[in-house]
Residue, then its C-alpha position, 0 to 999 in steps of 0.5 A: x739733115x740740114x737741108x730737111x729741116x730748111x725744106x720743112x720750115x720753109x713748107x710750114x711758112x708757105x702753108x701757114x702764110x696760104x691759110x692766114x685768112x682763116x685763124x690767127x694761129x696760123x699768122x703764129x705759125x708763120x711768125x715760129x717758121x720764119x724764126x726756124x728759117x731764120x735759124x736755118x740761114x744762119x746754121x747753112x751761113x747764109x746771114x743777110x737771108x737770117x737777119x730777113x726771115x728775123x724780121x719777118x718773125x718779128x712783123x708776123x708776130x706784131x700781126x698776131x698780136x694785133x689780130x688778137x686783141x682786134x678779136x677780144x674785143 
């Protein structure tokens, strides 16, 4: 079951990364499927790859917040 959960958040990641360009929700979707991966690596033990995919959620999350005020306005 944990492998399911890791193979589907890492395809979610994949997707919404590829699909970026075309709405900023998808920049939201990557920030939320880097933290799932996240908390996969760290339920399979896996810390250094856990701290990496937090980051990655953090970074994504910046851009969507930029990209959304840089469209209000």
């Amino acid at each position: 079951m944990l492998t399911l959960f890791g193979s589907v958040a890492v395809a979610v990641m994949f997707l919404s990364y590829w699909f970026e360009p075309r709405s900023k929700w998808f920049v939201l979707i990557f920030a939320g499927a880097c933290a799932s991966t996240s908390a996969y690596s760290a339920l399979a033990g896996v810390y250094p790859i856990t701290v990496i995919e937090a980051l990655w959620s953090i970074v994504a999350y910046q851009r969507f917040s930029q990209r959304s005020r840089h469209e209000a306005s």
